[in-house]
C-alpha positions in Angstrom: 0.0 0.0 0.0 1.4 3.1 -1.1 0.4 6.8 0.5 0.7 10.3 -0.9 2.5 12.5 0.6 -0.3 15.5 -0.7 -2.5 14.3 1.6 -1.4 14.1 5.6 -4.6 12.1 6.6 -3.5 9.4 4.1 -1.5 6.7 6.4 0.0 3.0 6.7 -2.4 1.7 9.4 -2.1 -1.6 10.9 -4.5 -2.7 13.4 -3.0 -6.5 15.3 -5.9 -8.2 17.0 -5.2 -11.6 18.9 -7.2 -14.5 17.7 -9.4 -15.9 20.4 -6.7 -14.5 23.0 -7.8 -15.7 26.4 -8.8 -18.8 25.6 -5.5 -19.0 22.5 -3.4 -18.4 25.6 -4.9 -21.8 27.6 -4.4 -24.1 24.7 -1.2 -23.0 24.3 -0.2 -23.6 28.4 -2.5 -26.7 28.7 -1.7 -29.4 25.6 -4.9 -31.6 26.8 -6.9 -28.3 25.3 -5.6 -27.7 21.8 -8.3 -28.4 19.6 -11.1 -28.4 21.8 -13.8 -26.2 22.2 -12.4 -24.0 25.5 -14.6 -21.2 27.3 -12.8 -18.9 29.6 -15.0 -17.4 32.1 -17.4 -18.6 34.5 -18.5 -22.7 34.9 -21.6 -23.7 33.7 -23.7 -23.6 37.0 -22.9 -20.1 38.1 -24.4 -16.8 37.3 -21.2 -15.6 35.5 -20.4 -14.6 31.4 -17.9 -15.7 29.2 -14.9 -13.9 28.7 -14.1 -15.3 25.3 -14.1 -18.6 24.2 -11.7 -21.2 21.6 -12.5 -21.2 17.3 -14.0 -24.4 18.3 -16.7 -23.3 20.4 -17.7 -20.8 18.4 -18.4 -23.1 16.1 -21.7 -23.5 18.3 -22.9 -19.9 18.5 -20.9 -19.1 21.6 -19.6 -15.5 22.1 -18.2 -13.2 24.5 -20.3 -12.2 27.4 -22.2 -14.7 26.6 -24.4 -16.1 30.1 -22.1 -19.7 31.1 -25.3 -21.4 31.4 -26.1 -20.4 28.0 -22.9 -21.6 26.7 -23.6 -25.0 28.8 -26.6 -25.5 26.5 -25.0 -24.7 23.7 -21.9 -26.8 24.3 -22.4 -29.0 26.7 -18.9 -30.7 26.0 -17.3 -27.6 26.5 -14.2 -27.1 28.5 -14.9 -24.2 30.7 -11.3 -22.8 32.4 -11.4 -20.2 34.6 -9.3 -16.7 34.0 -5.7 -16.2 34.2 -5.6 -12.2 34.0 -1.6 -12.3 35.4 -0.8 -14.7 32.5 -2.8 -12.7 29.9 -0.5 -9.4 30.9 2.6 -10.7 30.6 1.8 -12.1 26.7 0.3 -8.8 26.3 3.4 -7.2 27.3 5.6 -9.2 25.1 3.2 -8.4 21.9 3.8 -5.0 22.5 7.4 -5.3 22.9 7.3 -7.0 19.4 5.3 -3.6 18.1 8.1 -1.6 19.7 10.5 -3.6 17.6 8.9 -1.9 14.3 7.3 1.3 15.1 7.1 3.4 18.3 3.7 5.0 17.2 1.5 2.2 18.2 -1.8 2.3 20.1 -2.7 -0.8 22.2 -6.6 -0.3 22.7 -6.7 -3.4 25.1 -4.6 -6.5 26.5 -5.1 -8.4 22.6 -5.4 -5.6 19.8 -3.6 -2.5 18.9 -3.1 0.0 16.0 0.4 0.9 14.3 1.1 3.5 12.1 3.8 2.3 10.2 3.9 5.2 7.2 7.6 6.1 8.2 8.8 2.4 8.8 12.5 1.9 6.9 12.6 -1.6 5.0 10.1 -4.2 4.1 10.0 -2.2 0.7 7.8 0.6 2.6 5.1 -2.1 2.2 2.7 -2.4 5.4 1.1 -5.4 4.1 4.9 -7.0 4.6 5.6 -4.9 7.8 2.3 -6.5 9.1 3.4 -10.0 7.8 6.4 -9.7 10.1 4.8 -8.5 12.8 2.3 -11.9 13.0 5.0 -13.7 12.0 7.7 -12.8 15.0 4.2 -12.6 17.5 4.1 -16.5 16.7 7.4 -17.3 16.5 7.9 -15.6 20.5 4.7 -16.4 22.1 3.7 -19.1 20.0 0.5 -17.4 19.0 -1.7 -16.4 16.4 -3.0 -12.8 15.4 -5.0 -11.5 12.6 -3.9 -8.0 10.7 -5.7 -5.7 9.0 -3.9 -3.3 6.9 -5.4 0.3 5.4 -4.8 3.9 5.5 -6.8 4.5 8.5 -8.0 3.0 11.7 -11.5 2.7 11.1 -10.7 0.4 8.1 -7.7 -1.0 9.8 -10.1 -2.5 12.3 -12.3 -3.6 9.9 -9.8 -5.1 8.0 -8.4 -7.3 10.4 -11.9 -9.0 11.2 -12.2 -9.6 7.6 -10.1 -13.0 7.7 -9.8 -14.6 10.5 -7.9 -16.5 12.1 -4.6 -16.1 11.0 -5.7 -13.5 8.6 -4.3 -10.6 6.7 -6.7 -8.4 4.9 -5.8 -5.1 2.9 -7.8 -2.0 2.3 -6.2 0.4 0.0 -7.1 3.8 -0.6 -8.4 2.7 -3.7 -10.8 0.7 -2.9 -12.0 2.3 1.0 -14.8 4.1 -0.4 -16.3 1.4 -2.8 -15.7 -1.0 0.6 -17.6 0.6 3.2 -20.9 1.3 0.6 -21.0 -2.5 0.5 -20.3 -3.0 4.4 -23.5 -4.0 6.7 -23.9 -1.7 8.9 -24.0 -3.9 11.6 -20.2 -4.5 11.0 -19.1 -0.9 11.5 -16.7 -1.1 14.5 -18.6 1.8 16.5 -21.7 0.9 16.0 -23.6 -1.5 18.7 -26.5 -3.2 18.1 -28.7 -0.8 19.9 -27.8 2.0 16.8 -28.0 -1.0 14.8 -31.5 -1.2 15.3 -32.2 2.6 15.1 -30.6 2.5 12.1 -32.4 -0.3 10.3 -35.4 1.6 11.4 -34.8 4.3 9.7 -33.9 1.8 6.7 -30.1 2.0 6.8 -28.6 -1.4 5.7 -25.6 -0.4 4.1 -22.7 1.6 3.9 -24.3 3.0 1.2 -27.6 3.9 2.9 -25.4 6.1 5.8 -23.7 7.6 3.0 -27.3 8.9 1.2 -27.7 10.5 4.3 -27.1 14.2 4.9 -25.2 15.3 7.7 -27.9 17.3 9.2 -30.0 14.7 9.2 -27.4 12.2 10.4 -26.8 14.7 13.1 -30.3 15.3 14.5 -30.7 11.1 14.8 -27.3 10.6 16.3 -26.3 14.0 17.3 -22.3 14.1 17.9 -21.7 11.0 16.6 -23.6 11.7 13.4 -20.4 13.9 12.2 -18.8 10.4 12.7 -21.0 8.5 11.0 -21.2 10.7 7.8 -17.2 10.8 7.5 -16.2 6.3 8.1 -19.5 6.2 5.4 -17.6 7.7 2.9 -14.1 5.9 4.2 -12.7 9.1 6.1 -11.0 9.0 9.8 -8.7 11.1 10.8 -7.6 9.8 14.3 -4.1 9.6 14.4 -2.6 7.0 16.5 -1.9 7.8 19.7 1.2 5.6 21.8 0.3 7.4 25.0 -3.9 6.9 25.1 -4.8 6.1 28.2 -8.6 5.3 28.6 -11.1 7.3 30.4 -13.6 5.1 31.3 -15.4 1.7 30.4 -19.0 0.8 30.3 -21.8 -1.3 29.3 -25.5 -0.7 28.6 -28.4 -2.4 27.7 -31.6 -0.9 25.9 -34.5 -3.6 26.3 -36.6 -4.1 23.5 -39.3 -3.9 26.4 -39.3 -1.4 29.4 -38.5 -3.5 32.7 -39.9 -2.2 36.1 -38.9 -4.0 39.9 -35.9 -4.4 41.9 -35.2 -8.3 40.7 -34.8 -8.1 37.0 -32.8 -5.2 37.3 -30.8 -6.4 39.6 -30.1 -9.3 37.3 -29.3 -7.3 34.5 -27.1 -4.7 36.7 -24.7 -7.8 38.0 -24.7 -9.0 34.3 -23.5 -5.8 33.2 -20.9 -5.4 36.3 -19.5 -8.4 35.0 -19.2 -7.4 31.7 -17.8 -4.3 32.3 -15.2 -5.8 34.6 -14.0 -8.0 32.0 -13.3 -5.3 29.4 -11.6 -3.4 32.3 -9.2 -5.9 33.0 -8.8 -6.6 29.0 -7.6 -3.1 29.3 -5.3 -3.4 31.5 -6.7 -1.0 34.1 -8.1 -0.2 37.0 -10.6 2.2 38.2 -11.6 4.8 40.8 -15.4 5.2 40.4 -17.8 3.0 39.8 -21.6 4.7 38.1 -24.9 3.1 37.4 -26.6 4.6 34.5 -30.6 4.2 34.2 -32.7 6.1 31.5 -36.6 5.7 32.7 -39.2 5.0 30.1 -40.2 8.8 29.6 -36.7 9.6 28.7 -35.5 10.7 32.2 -31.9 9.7 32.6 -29.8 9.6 35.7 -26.6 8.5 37.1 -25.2 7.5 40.8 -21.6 7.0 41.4 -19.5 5.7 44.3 -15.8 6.7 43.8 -13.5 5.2 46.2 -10.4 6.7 48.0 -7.8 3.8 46.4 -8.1 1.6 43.2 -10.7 -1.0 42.4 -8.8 -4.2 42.2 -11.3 -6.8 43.1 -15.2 -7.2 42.4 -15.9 -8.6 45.3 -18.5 -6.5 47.4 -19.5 -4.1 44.1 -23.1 -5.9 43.7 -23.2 -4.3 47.5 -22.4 -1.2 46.2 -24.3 -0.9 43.4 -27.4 -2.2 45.6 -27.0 0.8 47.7 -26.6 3.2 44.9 -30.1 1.7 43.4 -31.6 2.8 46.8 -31.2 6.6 45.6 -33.7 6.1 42.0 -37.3 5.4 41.7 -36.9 2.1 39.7 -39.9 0.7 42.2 -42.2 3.0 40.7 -40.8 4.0 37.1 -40.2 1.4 34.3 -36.6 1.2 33.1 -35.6 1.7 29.1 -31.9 1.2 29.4 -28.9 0.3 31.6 -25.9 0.6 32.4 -22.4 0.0 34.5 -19.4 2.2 34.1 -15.8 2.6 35.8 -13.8 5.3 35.5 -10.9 7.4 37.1 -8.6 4.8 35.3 -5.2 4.1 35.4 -2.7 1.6 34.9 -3.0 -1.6 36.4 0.6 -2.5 36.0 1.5 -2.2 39.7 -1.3 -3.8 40.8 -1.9 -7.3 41.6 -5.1 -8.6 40.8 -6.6 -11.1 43.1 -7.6 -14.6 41.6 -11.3 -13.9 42.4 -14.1 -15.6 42.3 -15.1 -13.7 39.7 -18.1 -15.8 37.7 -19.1 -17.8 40.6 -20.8 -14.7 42.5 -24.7 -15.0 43.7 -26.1 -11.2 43.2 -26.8 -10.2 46.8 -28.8 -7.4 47.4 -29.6 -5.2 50.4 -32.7 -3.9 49.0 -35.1 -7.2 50.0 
């Protein structure tokens, strides 16, 4: 992939995701695994999610966050294993000694992906698609490991890229053909777009790439407000977001819009310890650890309000945070409001690197509650 130098915006993006990298990492320590369908998370009588789960599970509908009693059903040969997060650091942190080997200007987004702008990389022919090549090659070669790559001029079809061919893939994007790419591309596949949009979207009979793109950015906006600037520009192949080797992440959440309006302490309850767990995980995929924790309800008129705990030394264990968030449902009128949406956040993040996590019981929790 060649760039020109007329345009700044036009760059050699590389975006490294892990195949299956929790679960990659087990089959590689544990030689009775390899080839089997392995779910890392929670065993299959508790009330716990999957974290991710082997090629070979997936093969049966399993995903991430995912109930374990779901999996069960689905896979009821399934080796569940429970997580390593210690182990999972210490290949993350030889991955991104690898990156460091090519490029200084890279981005790791979470314990098994980064982005890599490699536009003023000496050797490999100034080629990306060989820099990237090398990359998955030395990754498997030192870790014994496999990653897919995506390769394109920016990060939005970087990512997209690299979920293209997997496992072990390498997919290109050139600047040639971004455009043409992302009219053909489902929506449902644009990384930034959850299924909640999804479906907001397909309501207002947006299918395609091609169907954002008819949109004006007016309208775009007044839908999806900020993000409808977004939207308009990755419809047409456009992102400007450089890569950035110091990010550090603000915060991480998860919601959950119901396609019905839920009203009583129990099944949101249920749903809010599904969500803690959920957002945990991608916390710990991150590498982080938090300050604050916030519980996020929107009521069925629209009303939306948040309630936060923030605590005077880092999270580093979930034990106790159903408490927590039990007490901070005390302070909303869920008993006498129906609930639209959902949703469990941390923030105040920093790195986890001095931290040791606990090995925690971390799917085999029962919800209590001090609200009975």
């Amino acid at each position: 992939m060649s760039t020109s130098n007329a345009d700044p915006h036009l760059r050699k993006i590389i975006h490294i995701d892990m195949d299956a990298f929790f679960a990659a990492v087990e089959q590689r320590d544990n030689p009775h695994y390899q080839d089997k369908p392995i779910i890392v998370g929670g065993p299959p009588n508790s009330r716990g999610v999957v974290a991710t789960c082997s090629y070979q599970a997936r093969k049966f509908g399993i995903h991430s966050a995912m109930p374990s009693s779901q999996a069960y059903r689905l896979c009821p040969q399934a080796i569940f294993v429970r997580p390593r997060f210690d182990v999972y650091k210490q290949v993350s942190a030889q991955i991104r000694e690898i990156f460091a080997g090519f490029t200084t200007l890279f981005e790791p987004v979470s314990l098994d992906e980064a982005y890599l702008d490699v536009t003023d990389v000496d050797g490999y022919k100034g080629s990306a698609t060989l820099i990237a090549q090398a990359i998955k090659q030395r990754i498997h070669t030192h870790t014994g490991l496999i990653a897919s790559a995506g390769v394109s001029y920016n990060k939005f079809l970087a990512k997209i890229a690299s979920d293209m061919d997997k496992p072990d893939g390498l997919y290109l994007i050139s600047p040639e053909e971004g455009e043409a790419f992302v009219e053909n591309l489902e929506i449902g596949k644009f990384h930034g777009i959850g299924r909640a949009t999804e479906k907001k979207m397909h309501d207002l009979e947006i299918y395609t790439g091609q169907d954002l793109k008819a949109l004006p950015l007016p309208v775009l906006e007044q839908y999806f407000g900020k993000s409808g600037k977004y939207y308009y520009h990755i419809s047409r192949g456009i992102d400007h977001r450089p890569v950035v080797n110091a990010r550090i992440s603000k915060s991480v959440s998860v919601e959950n819009t119901f396609a019905r309006d839920i009203q009583g302490h129990e099944p949101i309850m249920q749903t809010l310890t599904k969500l803690l767990d959920e957002a945990w995980l991608k916390l710990q995929a991150k590498g982080m650890a938090a300050r604050t924790l916030t519980l996020k309800i929107k009521y069925h008129d629209f009303e939306q309000i948040t309630r936060s705990r923030t605590f005077s030394s880092q999270i580093t264990q979930l034990h106790g945070l159903t408490e927590v968030m039990a007490e901070l449902l005390c302070d909303t009128r869920v008993t006498d409001k129906k609930v639209r949406l959902l949703g469990v956040g941390f923030s105040g993040l920093q790195p986890n690197a001095d931290v040791v996590f606990q090995q925690l019981d971390l799917f085999e929790r029962i919800a209590k509650s001090s609200l009975r």
